[in-house]
Backbone bond lengths (Angstrom), bond angles and torsions (degrees), N, CA, C in turn:
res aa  C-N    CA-C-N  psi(-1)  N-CA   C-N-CA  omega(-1)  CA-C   N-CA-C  phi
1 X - - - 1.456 - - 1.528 108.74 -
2 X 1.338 120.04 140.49 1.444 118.42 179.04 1.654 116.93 -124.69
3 X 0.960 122.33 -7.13 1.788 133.21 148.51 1.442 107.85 -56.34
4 X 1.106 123.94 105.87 1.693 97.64 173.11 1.583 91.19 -141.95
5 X 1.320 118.18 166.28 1.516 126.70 152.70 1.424 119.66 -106.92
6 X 1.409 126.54 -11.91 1.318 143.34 -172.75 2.000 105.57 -91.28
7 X 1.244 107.84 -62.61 1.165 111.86 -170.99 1.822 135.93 -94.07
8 X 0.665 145.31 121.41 1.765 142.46 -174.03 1.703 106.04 -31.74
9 X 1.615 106.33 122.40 1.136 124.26 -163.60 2.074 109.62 -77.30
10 X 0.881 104.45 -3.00 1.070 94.24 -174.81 1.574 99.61 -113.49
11 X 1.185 133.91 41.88 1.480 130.17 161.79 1.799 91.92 -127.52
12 X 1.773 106.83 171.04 1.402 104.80 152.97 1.708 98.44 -117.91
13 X 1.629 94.51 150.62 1.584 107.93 -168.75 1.607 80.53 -115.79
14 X 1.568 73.97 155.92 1.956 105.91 -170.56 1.412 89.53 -130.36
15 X 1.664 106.16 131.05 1.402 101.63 163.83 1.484 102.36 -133.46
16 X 1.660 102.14 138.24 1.672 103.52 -177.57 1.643 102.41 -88.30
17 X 1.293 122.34 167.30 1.516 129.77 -179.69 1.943 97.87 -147.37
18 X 1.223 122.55 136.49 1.705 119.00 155.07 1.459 88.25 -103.75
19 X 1.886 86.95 173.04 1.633 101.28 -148.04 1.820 88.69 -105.27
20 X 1.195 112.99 -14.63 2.037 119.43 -172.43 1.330 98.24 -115.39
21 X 1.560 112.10 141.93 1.253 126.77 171.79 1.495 128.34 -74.24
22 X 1.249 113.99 69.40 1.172 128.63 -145.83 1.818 106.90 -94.32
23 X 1.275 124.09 104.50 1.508 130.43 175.43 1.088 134.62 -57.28
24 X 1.606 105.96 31.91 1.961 120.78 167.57 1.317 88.02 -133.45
25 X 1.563 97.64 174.57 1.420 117.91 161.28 1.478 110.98 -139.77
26 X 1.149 114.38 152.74 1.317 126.24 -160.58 1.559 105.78 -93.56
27 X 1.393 109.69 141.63 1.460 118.80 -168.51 1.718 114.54 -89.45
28 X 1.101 129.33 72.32 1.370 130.87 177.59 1.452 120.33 -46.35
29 X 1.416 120.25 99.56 1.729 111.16 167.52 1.354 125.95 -60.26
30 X 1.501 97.86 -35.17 1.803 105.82 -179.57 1.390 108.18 177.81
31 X 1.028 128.09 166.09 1.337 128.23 -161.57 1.721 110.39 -137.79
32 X 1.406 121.70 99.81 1.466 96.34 -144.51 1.769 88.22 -125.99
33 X 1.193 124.42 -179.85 1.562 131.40 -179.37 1.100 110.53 -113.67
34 X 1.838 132.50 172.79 1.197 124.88 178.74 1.605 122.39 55.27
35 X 1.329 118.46 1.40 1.575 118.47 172.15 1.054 124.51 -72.42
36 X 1.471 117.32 150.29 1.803 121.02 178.38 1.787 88.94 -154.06
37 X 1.865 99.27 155.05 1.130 86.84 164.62 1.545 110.59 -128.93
38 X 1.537 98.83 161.42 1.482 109.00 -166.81 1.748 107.71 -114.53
39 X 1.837 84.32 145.45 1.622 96.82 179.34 1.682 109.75 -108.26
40 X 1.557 83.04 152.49 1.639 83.74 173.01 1.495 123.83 -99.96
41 X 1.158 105.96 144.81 1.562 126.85 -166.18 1.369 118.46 -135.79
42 X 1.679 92.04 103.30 1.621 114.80 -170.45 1.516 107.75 -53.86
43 X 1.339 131.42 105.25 1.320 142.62 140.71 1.430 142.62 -68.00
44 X 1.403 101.54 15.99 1.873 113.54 -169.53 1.918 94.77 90.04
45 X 0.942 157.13 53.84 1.454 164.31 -56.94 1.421 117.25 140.92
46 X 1.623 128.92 95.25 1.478 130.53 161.08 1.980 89.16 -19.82
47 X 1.574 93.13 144.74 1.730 108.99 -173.53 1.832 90.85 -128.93
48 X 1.752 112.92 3.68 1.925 89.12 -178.57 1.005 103.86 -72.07
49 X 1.612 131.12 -25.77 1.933 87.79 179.98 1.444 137.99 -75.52
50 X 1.333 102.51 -5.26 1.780 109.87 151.10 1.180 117.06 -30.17
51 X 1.517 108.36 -50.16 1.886 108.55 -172.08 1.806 116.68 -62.65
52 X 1.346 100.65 -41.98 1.825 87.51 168.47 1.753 113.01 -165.56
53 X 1.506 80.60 46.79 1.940 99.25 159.53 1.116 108.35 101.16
54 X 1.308 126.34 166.33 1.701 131.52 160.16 1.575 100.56 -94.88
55 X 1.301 109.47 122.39 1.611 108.38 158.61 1.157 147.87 -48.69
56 X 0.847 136.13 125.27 1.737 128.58 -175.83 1.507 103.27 -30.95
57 X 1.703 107.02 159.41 0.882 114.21 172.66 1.521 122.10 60.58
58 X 1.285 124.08 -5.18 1.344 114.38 161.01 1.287 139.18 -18.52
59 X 2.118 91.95 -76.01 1.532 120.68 -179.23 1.420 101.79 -80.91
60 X 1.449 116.22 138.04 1.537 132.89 175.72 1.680 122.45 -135.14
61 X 1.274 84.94 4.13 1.619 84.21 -167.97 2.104 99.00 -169.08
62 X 1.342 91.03 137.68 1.679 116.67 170.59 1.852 105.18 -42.22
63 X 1.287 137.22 153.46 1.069 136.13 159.47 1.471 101.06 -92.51
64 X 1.242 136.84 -19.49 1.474 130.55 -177.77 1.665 99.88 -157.81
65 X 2.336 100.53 96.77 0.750 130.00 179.10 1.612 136.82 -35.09
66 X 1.162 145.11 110.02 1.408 137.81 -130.06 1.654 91.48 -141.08
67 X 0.779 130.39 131.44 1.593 147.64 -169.62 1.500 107.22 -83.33
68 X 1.403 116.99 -55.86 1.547 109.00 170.19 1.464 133.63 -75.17
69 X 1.755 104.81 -2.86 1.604 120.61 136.66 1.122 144.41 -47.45
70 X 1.438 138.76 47.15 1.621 128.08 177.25 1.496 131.90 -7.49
71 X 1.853 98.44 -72.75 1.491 109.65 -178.29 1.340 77.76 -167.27
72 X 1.707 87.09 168.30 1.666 127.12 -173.58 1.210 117.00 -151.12
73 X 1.629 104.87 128.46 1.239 111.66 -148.98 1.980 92.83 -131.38
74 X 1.101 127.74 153.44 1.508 133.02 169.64 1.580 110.72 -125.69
75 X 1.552 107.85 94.51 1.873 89.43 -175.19 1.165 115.28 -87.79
76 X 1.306 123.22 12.84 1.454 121.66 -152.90 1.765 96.62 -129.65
77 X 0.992 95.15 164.59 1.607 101.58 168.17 1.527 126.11 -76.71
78 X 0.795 140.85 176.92 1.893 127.82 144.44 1.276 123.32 -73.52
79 X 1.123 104.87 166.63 1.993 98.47 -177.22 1.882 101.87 -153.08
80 X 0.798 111.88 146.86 1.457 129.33 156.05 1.515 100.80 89.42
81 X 1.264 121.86 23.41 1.162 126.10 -168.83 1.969 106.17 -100.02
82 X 1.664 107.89 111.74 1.377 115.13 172.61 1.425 117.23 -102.28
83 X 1.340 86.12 136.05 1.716 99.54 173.93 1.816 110.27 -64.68
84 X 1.482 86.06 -163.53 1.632 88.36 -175.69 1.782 96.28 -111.05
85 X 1.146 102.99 158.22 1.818 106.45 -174.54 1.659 92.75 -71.70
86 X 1.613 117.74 137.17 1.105 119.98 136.92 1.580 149.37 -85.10
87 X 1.112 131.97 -178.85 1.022 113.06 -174.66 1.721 113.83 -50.62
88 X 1.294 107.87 -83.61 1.788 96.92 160.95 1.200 146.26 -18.20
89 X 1.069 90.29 -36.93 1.720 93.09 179.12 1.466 116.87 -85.59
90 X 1.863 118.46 -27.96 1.126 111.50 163.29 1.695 111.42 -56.37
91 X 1.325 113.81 -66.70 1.487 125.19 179.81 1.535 111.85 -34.45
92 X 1.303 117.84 -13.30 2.040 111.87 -179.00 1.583 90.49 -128.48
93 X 1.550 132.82 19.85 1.013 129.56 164.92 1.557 95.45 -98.83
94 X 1.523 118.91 -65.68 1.327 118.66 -168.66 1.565 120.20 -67.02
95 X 1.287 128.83 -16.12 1.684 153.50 143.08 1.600 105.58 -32.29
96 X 1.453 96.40 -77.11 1.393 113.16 175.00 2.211 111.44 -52.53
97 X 0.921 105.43 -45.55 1.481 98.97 165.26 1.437 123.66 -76.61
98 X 0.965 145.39 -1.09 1.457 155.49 174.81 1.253 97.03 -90.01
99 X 1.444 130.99 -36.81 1.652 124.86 -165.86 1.855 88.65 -88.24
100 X 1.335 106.66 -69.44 1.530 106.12 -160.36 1.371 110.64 -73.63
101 X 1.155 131.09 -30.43 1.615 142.94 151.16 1.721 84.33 85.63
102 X 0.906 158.73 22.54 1.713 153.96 69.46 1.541 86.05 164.10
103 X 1.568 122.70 55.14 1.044 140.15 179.56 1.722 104.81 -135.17
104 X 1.818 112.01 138.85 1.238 114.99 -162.47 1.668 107.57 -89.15
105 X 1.175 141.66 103.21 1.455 104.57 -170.94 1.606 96.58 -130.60
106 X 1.045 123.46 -33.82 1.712 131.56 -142.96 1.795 80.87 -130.10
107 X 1.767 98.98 157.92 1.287 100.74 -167.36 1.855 101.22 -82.18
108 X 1.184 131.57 -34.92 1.582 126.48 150.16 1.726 108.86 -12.42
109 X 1.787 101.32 -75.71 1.262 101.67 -161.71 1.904 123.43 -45.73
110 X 1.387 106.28 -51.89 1.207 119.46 161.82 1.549 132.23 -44.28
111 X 1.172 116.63 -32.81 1.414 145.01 159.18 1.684 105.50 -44.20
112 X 1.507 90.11 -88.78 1.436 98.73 -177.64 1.803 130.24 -63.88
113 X 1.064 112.71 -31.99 1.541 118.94 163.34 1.378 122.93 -54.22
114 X 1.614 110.65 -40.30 1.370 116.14 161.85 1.719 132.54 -45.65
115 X 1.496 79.24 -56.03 1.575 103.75 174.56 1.563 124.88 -31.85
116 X 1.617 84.79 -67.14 1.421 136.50 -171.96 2.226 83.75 -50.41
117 X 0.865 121.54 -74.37 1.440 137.23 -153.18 1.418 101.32 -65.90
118 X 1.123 124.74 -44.06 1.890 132.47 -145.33 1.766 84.47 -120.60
119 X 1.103 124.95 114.72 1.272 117.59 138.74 1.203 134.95 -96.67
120 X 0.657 130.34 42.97 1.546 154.88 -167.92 1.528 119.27 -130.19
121 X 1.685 112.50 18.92 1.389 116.78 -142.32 1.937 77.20 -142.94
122 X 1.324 106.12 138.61 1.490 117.35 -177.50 1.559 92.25 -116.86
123 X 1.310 129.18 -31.13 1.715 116.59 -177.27 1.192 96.41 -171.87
124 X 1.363 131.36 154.88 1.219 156.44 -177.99 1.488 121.23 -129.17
125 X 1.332 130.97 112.87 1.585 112.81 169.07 1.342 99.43 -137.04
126 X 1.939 86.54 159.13 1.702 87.02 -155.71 1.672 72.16 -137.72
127 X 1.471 89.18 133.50 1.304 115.07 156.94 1.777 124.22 -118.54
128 X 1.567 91.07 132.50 1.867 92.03 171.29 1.501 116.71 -89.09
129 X 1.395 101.65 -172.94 1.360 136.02 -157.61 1.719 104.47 14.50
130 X 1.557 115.06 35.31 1.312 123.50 163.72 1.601 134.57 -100.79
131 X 1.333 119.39 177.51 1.552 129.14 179.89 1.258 126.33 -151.95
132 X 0.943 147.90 -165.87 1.553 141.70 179.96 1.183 97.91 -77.00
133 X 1.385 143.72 -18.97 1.545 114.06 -145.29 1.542 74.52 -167.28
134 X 1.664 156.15 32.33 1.255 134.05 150.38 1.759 94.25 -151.76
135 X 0.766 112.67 -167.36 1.976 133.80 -170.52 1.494 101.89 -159.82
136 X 1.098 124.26 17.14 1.360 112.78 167.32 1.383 117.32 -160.20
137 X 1.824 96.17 82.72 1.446 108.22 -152.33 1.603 108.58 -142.46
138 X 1.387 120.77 53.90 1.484 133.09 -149.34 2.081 91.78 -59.46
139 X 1.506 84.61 137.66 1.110 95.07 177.01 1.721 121.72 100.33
140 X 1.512 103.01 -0.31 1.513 97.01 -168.84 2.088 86.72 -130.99
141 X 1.384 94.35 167.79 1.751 83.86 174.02 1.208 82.63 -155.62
142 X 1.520 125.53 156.41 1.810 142.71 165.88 1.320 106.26 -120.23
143 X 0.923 93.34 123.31 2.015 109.56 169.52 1.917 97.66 -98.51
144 X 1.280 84.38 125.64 1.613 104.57 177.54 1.617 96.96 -102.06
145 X 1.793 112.20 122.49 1.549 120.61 -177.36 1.186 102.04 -106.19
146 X 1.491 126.88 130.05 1.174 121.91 136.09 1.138 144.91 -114.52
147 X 1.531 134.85 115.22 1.543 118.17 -145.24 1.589 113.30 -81.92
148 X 1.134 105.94 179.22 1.796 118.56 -173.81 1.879 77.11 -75.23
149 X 1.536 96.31 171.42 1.467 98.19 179.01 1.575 96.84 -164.69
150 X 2.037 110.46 20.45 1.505 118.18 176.62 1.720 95.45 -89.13
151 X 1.137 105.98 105.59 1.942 117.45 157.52 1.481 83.17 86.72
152 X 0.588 124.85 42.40 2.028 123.38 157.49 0.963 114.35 -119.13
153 X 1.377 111.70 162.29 1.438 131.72 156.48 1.349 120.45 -62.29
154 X 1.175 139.37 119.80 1.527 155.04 160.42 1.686 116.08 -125.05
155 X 1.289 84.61 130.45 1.887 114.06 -172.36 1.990 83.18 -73.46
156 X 0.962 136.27 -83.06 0.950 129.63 -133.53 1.898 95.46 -141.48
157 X 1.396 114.23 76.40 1.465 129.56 171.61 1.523 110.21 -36.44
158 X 1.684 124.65 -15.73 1.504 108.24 167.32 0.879 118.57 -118.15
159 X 1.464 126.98 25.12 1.071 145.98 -171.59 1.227 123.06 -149.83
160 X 1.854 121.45 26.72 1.522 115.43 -155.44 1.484 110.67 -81.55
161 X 1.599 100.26 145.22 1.636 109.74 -176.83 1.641 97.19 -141.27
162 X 1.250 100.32 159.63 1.697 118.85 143.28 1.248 130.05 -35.50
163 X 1.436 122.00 136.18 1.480 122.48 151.49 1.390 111.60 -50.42
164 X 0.870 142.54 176.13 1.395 170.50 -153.70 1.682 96.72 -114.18
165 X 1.289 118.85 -62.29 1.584 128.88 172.34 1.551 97.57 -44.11
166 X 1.234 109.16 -68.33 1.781 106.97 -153.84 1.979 82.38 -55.21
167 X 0.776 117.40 -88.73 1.414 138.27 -157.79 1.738 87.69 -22.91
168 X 1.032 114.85 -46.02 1.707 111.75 173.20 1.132 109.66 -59.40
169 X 1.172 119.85 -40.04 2.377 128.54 -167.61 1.935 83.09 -63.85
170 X 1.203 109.93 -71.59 1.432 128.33 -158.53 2.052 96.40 -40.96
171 X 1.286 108.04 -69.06 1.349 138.60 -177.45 1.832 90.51 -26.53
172 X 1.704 97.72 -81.24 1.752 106.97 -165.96 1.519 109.11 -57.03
173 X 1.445 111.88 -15.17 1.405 112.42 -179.60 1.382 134.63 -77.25
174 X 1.516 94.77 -43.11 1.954 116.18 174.80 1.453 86.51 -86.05
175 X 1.446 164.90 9.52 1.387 146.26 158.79 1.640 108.91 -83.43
176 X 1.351 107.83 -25.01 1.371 105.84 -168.16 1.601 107.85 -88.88
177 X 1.425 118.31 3.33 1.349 127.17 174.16 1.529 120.77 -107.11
178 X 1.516 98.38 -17.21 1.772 96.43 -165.38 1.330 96.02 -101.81
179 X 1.558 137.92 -176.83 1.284 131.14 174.45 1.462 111.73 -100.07
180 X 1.458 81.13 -176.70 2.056 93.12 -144.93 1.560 89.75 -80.69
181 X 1.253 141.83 12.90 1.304 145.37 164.56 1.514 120.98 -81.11
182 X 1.747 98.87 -7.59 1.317 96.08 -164.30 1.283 100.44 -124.72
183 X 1.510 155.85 161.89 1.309 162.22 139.41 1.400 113.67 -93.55
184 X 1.233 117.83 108.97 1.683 119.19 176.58 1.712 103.57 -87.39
185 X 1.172 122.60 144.75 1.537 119.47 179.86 1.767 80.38 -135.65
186 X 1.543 109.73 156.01 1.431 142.41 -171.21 1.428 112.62 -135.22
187 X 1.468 100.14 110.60 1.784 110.56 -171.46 1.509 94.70 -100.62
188 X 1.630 103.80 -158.63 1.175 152.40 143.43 1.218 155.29 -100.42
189 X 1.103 141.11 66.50 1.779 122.77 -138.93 1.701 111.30 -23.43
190 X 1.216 83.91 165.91 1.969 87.93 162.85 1.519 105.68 -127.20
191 X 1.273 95.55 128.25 1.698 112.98 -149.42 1.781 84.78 -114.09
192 X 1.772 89.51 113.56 1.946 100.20 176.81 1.295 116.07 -102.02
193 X 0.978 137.98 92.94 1.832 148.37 -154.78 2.000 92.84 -73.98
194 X 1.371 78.39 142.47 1.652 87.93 -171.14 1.433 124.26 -123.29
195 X 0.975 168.50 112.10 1.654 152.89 -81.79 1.376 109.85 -164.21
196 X 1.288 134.25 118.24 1.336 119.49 158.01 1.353 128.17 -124.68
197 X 1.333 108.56 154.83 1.544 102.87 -156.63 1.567 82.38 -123.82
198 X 1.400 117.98 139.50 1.640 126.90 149.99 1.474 127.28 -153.86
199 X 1.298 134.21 -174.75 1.381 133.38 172.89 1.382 82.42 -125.41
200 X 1.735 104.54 138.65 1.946 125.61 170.14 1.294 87.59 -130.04
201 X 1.377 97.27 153.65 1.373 129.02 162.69 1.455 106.91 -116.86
202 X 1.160 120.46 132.05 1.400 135.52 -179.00 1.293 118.09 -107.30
203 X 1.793 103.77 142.78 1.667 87.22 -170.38 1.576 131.06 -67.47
204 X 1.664 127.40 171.77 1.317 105.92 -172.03 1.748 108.57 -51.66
205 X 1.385 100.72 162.37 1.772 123.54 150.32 1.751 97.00 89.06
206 X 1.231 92.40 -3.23 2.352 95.72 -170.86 1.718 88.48 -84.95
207 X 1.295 100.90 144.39 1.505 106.87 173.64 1.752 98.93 -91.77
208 X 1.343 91.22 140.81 1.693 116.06 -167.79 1.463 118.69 -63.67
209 X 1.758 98.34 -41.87 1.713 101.49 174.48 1.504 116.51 -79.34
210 X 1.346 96.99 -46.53 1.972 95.19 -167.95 1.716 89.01 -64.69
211 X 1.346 133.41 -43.01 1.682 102.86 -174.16 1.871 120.73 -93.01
212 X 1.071 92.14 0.76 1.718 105.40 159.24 1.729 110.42 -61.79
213 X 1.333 114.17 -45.36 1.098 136.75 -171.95 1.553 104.75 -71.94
214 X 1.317 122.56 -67.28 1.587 124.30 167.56 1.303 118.13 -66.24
215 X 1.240 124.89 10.08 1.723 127.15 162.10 1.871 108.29 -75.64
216 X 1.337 77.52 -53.50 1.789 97.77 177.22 1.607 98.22 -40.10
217 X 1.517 119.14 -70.37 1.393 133.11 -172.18 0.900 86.54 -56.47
218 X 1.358 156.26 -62.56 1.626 117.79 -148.44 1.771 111.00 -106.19
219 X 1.196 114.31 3.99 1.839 116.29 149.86 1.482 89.36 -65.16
220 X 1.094 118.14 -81.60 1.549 100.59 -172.88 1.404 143.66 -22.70
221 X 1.615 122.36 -46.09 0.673 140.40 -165.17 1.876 92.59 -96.23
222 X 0.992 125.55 -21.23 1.578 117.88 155.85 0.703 144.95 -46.05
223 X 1.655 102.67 -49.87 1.248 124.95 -175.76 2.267 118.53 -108.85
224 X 1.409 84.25 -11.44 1.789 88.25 156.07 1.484 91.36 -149.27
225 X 1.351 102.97 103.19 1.548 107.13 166.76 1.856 119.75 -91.79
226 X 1.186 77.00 -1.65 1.831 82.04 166.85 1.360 114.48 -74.01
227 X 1.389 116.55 -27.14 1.681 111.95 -163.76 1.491 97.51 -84.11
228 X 1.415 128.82 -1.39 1.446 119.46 170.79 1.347 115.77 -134.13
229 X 1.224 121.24 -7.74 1.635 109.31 138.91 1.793 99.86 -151.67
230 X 1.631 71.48 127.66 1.905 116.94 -175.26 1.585 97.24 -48.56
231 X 1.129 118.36 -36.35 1.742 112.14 -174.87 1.245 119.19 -49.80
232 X 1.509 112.95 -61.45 1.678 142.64 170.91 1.255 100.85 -22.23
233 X 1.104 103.00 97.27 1.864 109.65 154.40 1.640 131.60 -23.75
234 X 0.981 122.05 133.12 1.619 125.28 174.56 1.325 108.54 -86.33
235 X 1.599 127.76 98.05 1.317 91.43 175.38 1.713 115.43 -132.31
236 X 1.431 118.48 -174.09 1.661 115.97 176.09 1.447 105.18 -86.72
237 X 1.855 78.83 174.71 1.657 76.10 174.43 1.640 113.83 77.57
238 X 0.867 136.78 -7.47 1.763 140.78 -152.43 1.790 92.49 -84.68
239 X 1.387 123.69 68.62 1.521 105.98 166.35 1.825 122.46 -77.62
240 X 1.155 79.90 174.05 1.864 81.19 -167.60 1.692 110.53 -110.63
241 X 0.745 110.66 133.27 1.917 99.93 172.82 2.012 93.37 -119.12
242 X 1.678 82.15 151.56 1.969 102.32 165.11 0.953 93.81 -43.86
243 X 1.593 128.44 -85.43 1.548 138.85 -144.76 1.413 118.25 -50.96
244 X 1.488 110.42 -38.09 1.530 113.88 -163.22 1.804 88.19 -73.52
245 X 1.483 120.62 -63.19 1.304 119.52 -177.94 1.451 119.59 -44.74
246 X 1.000 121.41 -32.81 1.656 129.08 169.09 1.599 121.66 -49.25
247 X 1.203 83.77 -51.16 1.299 108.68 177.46 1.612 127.88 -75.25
248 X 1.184 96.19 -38.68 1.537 97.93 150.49 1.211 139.66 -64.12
249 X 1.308 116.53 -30.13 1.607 132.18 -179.46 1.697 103.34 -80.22
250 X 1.372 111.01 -39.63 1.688 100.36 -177.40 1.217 91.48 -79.84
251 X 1.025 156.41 -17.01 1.718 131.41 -170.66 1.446 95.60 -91.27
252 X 0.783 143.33 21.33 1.869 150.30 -177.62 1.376 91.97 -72.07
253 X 0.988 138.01 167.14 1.459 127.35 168.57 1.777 127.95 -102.31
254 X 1.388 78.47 -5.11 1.986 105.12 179.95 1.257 105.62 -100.97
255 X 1.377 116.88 -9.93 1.707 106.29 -169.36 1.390 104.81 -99.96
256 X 1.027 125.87 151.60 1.748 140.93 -159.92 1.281 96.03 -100.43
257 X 1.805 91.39 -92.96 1.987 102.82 175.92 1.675 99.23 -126.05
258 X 1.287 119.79 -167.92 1.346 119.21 157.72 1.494 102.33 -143.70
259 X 1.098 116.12 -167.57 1.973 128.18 -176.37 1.692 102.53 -175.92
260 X 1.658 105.07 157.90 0.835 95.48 134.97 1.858 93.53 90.35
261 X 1.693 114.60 -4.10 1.601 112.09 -161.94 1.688 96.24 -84.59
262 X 1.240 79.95 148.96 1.912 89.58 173.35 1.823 99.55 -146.48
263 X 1.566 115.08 137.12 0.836 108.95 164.25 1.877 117.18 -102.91
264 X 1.191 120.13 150.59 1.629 127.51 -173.88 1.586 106.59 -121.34
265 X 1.389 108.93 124.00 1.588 119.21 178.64 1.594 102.81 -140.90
266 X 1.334 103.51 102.96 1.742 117.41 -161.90 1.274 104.48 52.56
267 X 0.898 129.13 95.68 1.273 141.66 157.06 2.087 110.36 48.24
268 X 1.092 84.40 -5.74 1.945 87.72 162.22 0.896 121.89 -116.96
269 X 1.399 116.04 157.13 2.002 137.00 -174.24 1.206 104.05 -110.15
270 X 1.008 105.60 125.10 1.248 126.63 155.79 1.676 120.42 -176.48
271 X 1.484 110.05 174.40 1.668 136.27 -120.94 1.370 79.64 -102.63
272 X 1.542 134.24 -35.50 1.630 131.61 -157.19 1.698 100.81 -135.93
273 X 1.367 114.08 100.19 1.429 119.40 168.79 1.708 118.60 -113.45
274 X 1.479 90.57 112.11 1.306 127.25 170.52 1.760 128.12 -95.75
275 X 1.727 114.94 114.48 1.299 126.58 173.52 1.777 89.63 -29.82
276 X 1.800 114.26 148.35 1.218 129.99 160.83 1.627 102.75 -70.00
277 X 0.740 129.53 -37.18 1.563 128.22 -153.50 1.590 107.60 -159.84
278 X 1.211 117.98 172.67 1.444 125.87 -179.60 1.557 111.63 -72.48
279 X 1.746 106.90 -31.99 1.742 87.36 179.11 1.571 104.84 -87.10
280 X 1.094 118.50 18.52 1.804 100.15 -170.77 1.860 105.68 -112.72
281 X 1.084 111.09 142.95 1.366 136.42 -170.34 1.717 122.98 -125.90
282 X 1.474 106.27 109.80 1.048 122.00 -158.19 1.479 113.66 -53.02
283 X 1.093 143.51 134.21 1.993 112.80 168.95 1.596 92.23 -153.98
284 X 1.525 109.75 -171.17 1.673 126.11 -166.03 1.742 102.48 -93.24
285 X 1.629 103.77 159.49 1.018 109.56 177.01 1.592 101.22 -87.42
286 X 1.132 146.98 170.26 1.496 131.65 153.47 1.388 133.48 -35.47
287 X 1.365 126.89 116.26 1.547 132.36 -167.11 1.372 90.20 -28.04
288 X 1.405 152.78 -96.21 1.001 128.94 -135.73 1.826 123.67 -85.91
289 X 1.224 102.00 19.53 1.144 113.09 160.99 1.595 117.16 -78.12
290 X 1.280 118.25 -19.79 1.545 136.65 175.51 1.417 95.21 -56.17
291 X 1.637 144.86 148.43 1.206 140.85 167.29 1.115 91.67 -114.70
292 X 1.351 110.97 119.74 1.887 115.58 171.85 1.808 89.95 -131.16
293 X 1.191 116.29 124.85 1.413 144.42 169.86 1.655 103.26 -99.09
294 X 1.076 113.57 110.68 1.402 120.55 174.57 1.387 122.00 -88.56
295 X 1.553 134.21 108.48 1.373 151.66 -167.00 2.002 109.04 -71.95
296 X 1.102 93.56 74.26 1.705 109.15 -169.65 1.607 102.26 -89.67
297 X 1.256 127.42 26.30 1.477 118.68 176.54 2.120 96.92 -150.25
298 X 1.252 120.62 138.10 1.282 123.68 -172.29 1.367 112.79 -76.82
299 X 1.264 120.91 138.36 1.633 135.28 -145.03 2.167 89.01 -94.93
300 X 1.258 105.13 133.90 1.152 140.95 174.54 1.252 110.48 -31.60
């Protein structure tokens, strides 16, 4: 619409609407113009980035130069792109079908069939006679997804989840294998961000802000070491103790002493942080959400 009283007259505004009252909202990375997307088409062609995506920014340029083209840009990674089976992998594919015989029954089976199907999938756990919101619910089971997040796209690196779609593909897929006694439902972890607050003293001659600042980064990176290298496993279960974190921060090689640390998990402190439940997974608030107060005057 370009009449407006609300908005600056010299743009045109686009507004999207869905037509069902639907109780999510959708996570926008960016919203960009001029996009198309492109497939790949084996020409006699290296095939490794099949194994875990092409990276952003690869492609930069047309193979057959076009004048009403400026530039070309790829911000995103590739996705859905499968390799070819290797030898191994057939041999723990066809292994793996001899045990589960491509039927859901045992919490293994469900596990691995998933796996097996979605590559796009970094871990899977499946819990029985469960639901989103009880553990003692015979007859129902939740598969907790967590996707790969090496050369992909991720909304939120400390917090990575599923679309809503995949988690539906996955969902209609493991139902059509398990029996009709059972209902499989397909989550997301629930990812509980964890906070620390302290005063460091840094050794002499270190400037106070720039390593106040990289303290933050590396609590972070402690406590979700996935968001700074993609390899690092996602996993459950991840509790936290005072001591171990303490202890990590003085062996830093910039850190002097510290005081004064408190850790926060929902809005409480305390010394021993423990996942609520089996689907939830501990991780960081954003580095500078860390409060590090830097001790720039010599202690009494």
């Amino acid at each position: 619409f370009g009449d407006n009283t609300h908005f600056a007259e010299d743009y045109l505004w686009i507004r999207a609407t869905i037509s069902k009252p639907y109780d999510t909202v959708s996570k926008f990375t960016n919203i960009h113009t001029q996009a198309m997307e492109v497939q790949f088409v084996n020409n006699d062609n290296t095939l490794e980035h099949l194994e875990k995506g092409m990276p952003a920014e690869t492609m930069s340029k047309l193979e057959s130069r076009l004048a009403t083209v400026k530039k070309v840009t790829q911000p995103y990674a590739s996705f859905d792109g499968f390799p070819k089976e290797s030898d191994l992998d057939f041999y723990r594919r066809v292994s793996e079908r001899l045990r589960h015989k491509n039927r859901a029954i045992t919490l293994w089976d469900y596990e691995h069939l998933v796996l097996q199907e979605f590559n796009y999938l970094h871990k899977i756990k499946c819990l029985n006679h469960s639901t989103s919101t009880s553990f003692k619910a015979p007859g129902e089971v939740v598969l907790v997804a967590i996707p790969n997040i090496i050369d992909q796209n991720v909304y939120d690196i400390y917090k990575p989840k599923l679309s809503q779609t995949k988690l539906n593909d996955i969902e209609t897929y493991i139902n059509k294998l398990n029996t009709m006694h059972v209902n499989a439902k397909v989550v997301s972890p629930v990812y509980e961000p964890v906070q620390i607050t302290l005063d460091a003293r840094f050794y002499k001659g270190l400037d106070a802000n720039f390593y106040a600042k990289k303290l933050q980064d590396d609590l972070a990176q402690y406590l979700a070491p996935w968001a700074f290298d993609k390899q690092q496993p996602i996993s459950f279960g991840n509790a936290l103790y005072a001591s171990e974190v303490i202890f990590y921060i003085e062996n830093l090689d910039y850190v002097d002493y510290i005081k004064n640390f408190k850790m926060l998990h929902e809005g409480e402190q305390g010394d021993e942080i423990i996942p609520k439940d089996q689907k939830s997974i501990l991780t960081s608030v954003v580095p500078t959400a860390h409060a590090v107060t830097a001790i720039t005057t010599d202690a009494c």
